[in-house]
Structures are given as C-alpha cells and as structure tokens.
C-alpha positions in Angstrom: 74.1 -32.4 7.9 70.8 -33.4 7.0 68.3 -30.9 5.1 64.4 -31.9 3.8 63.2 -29.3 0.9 60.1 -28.9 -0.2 60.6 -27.2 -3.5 63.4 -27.3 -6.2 64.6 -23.8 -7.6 63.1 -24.1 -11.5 62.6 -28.0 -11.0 65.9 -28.6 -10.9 68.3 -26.8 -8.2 68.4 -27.4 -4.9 68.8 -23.9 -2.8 71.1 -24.1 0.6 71.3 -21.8 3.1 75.6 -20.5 2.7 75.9 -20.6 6.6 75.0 -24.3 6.7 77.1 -25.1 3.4 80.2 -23.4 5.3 79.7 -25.0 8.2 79.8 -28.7 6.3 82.9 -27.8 4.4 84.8 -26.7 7.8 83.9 -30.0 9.7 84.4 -31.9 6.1 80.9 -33.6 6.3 78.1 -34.3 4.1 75.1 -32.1 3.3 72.5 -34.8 2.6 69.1 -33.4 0.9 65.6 -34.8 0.5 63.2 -34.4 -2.1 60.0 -36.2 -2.6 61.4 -39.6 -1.2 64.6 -39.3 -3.1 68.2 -38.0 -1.3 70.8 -36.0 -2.8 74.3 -36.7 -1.0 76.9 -33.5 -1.6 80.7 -34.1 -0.2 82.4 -31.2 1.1 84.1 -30.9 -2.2 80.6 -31.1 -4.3 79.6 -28.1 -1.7 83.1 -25.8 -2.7 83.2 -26.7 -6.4 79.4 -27.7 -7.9 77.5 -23.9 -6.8 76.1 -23.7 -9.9 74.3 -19.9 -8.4 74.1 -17.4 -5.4 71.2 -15.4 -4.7 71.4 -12.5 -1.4 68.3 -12.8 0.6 68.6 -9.5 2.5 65.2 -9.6 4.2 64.1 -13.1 5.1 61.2 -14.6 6.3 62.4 -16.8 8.6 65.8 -15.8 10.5 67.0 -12.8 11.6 70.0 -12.5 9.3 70.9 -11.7 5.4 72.1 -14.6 3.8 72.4 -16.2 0.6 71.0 -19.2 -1.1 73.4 -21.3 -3.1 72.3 -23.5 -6.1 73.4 -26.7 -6.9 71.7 -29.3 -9.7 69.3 -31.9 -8.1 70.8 -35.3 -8.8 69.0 -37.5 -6.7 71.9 -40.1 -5.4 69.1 -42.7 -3.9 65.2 -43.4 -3.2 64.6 -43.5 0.5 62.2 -46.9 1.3 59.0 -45.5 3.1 
C-alpha cells in the first residue's frame, strides 16, 4: 500500500488511518509513505510493533466512519528522484 501525507504529526510522526494499517498486516505487505520527496517504507512487522500512539477520530472530516489514527516516527528510508 502506498500513502502520500502532507503533514507530519509534531514534525516527526507520521499518522495512518488503523483500517489501512490492518489491512497491510493481513495481506503481509508494505505501507510505503511519502513526505516531501522522501519515502518511509514500514513492513508488516514495523506496522504491529513500532505504533508509537493512537488517537480516536470519532467525527471525521472525510469518511463516514470513527476511526483512529496510529503514530509511528518518520524515518525517511529513501529520496524519491523528481
């Protein structure tokens, strides 16, 4: 799975959606996320064992369902070439 943000959580977490996050760990692929040119690669183990936070989002803006936003520290794995 492949996720562009536009905005890191206190300049340094990266916020996922949990419904995305499961669904990586059950097909035991990666969550890739960009940033500014740079990619952040998390393995299905990363995803389970490096939430750093969790945060409900009972009304949102955007879908139709609660959910809640899981943390993990922004560690750029590569620069993308543009």
């Amino acid at each position: 799975m492949k996720r562009t943000i536009l905005k890191l959580h206190n300049k340094k977490y990266v916020d996922l959606i949990d419904h995305s996050v499961k669904e990586c760990i059950k097909k035991k692929e990666n969550y890739e996320v960009e940033y500014k040119g740079k990619t952040m690669t998390l393995t299905p183990e990363q995803l389970v064992n490096e939430c750093v936070g969790r945060q409900y989002i009972a009304e949102p803006k955007f879908s139709d369902r609660p959910y809640h936003l899981l943390s993990y520290v922004w560690a750029p794995t590569k620069l993308l070439d543009k």
